[in-house]
C-alpha positions as CSV (number, residue, x, y, z in Angstrom):
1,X,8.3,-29.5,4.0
2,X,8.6,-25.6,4.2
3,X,5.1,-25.7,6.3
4,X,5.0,-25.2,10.1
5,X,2.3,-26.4,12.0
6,X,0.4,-23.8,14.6
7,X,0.4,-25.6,18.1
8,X,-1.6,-22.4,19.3
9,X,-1.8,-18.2,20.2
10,X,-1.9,-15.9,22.3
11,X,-3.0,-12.3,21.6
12,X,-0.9,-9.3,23.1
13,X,-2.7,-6.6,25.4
14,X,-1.1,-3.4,23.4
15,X,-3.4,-1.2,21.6
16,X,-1.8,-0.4,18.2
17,X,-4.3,1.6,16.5
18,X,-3.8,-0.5,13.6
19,X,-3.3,-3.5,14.6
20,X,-3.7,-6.3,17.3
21,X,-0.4,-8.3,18.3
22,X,-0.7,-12.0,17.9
23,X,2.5,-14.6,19.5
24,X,1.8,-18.2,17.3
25,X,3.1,-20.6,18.7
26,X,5.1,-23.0,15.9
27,X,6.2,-25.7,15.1
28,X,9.4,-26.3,13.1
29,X,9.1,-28.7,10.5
30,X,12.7,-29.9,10.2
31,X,14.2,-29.5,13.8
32,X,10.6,-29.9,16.0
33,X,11.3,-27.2,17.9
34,X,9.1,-24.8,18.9
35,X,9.1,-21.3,18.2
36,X,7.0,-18.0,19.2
37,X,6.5,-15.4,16.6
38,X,4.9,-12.1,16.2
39,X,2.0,-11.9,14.0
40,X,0.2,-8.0,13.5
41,X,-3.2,-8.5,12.3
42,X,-5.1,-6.2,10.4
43,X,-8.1,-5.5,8.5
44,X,-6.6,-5.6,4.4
45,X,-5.7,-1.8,3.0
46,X,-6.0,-0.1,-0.4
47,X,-4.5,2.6,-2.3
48,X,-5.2,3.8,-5.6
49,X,-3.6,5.6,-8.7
50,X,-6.1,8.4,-9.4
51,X,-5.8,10.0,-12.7
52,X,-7.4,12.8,-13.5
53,X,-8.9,13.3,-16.9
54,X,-5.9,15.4,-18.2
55,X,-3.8,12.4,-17.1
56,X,-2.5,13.7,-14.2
57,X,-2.3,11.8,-10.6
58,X,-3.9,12.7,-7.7
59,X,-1.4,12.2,-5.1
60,X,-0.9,13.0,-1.2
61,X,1.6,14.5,1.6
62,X,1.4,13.5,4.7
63,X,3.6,13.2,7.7
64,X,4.4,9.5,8.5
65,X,5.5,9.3,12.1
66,X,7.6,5.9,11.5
67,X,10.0,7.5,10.0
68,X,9.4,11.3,10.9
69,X,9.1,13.8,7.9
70,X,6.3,13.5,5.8
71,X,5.8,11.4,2.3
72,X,4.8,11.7,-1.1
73,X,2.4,9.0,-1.9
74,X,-1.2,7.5,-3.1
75,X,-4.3,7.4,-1.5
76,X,-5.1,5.1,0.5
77,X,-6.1,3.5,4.0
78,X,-7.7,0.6,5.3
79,X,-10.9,-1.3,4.4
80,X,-13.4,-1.1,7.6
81,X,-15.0,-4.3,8.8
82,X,-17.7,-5.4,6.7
83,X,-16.7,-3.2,3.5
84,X,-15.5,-4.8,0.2
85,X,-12.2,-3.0,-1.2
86,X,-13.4,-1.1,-3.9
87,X,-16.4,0.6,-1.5
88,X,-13.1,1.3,0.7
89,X,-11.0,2.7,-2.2
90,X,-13.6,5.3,-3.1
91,X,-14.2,6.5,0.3
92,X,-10.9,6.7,0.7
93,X,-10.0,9.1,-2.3
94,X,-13.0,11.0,-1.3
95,X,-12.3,12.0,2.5
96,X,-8.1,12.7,1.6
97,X,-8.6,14.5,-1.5
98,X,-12.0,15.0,-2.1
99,X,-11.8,13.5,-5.8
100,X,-14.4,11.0,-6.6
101,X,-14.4,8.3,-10.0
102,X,-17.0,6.0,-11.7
103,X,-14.5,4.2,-13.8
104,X,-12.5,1.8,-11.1
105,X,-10.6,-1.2,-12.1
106,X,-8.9,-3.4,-9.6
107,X,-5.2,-4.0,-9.9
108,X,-4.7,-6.8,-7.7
109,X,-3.2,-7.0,-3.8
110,X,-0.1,-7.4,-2.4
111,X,1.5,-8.9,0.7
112,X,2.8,-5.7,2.7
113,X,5.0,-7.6,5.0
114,X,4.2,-11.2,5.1
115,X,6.7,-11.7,7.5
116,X,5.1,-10.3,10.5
117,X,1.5,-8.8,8.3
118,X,-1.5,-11.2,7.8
119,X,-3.7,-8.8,5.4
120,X,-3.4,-7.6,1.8
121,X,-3.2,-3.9,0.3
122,X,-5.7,-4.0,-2.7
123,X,-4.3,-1.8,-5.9
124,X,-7.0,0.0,-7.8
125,X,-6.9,2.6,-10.5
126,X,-9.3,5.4,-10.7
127,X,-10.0,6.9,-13.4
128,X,-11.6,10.2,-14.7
129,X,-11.0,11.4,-11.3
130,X,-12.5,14.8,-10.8
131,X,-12.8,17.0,-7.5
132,X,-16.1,16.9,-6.3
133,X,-15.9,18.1,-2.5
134,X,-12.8,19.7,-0.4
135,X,-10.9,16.8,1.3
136,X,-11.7,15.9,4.5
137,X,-9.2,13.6,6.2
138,X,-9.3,11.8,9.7
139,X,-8.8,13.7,12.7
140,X,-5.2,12.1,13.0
141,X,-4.5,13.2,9.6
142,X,-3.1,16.1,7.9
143,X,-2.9,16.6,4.0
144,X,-1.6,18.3,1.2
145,X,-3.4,17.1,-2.3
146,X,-1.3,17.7,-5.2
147,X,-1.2,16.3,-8.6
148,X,1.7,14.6,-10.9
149,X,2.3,14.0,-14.4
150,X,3.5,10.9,-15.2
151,X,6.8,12.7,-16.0
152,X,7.2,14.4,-12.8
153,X,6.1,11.0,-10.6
154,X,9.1,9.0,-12.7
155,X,11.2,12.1,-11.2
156,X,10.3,11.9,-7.7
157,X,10.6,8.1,-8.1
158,X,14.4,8.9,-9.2
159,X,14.9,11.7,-6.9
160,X,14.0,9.5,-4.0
161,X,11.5,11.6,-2.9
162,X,8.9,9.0,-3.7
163,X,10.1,5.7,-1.9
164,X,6.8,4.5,-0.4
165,X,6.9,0.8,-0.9
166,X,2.8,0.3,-1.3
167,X,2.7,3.4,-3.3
168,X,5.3,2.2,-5.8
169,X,3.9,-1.6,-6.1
170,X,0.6,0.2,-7.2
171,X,2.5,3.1,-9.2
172,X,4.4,0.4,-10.7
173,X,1.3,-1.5,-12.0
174,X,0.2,1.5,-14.3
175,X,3.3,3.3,-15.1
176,X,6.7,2.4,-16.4
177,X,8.8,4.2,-13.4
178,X,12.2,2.9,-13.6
179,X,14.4,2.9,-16.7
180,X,16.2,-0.3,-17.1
181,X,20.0,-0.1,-17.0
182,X,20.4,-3.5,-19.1
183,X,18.8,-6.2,-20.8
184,X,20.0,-9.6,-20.0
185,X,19.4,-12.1,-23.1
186,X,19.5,-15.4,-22.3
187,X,22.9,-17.6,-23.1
188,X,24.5,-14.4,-23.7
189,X,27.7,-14.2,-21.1
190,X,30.2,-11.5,-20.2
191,X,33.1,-10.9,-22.8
């Protein structure tokens, strides 16, 4: 009952960079009326906790012009036609901080914004991450590598400074970042 049906698309002429505008054209399923929505598709993304073999995490500043100052965040970026995630992951780490792993396990995806996104951002963790080569990030890109403790990512989570949404789902999955303010038992009420 919650399912439309697609009558049809059209795709938009504006050149996004990262992705291509798509109008579907759909199909109500309670009041039959027809609707057009905005659909941005994209090739899926990844991003990665990197820890370093003294347990710290290899993080990244960059400027984000959506909302105009830069970020504290994970690695990441998105997974070029034809490439599997994890191939993705590690060239990503490599070119925008020039640390490299062999011990990868895969943390699962996530929807970014299935509202108006149709791919997934694949979470992997890195581990033993050493620097191998200096980074060397996209001509559109501009980087500062620095690495957290666990202690001092739970602060910047706190702080604020760290509000990236993909970077704390995949955070998230390997660290306990936010203290609980209560427990809520079941059949236990208010007094």
């Amino acid at each position: 009952m919650l399912d439309w049906e697609k009558l049809g698309h059209d795709y938009g002429q504006e050149d996004l960079i990262l992705f291509k505008t798509r109008f579907d054209r759909m199909k109500n399923p309670l009041s039959g009326k027809i609707f057009k929505r905005l659909v941005l598709e994209s090739v899926d993304w990844v991003n990665m906790v990197a820890l370093t073999p003294e347990g710290q995490s290899v993080m990244v500043r960059q400027y984000r012009f959506g909302v105009g100052y830069s970020t504290l965040e994970t690695p990441g970026g998105m997974v070029d036609p034809g490439e599997d995630s994890l191939t993705a992951a590690k060239r990503e780490l490599l070119e925008e901080t020039g640390y490299a792993s062999e011990a990868w396990r895969y943390l699962g995806a996530v929807e970014p914004n299935p509202a108006i996104h149709n791919h997934l951002c694949h979470h992997w963790l890195a581990e033993n991450a050493e620097l191998v080569q200096p980074p060397e990030p996209g001509a559109g890109e501009v980087i500062d590598v620095v690495t957290l403790s666990e202690t001092e990512i739970r602060a910047a989570v706190s702080s604020g400074e760290l509000r990236h949404a993909l970077a704390l789902s995949v955070l998230a999955r390997v660290f306990d970042l936010w203290p609980r303010p209560f427990v809520h038992k079941v059949g236990e009420t208010e007094a």
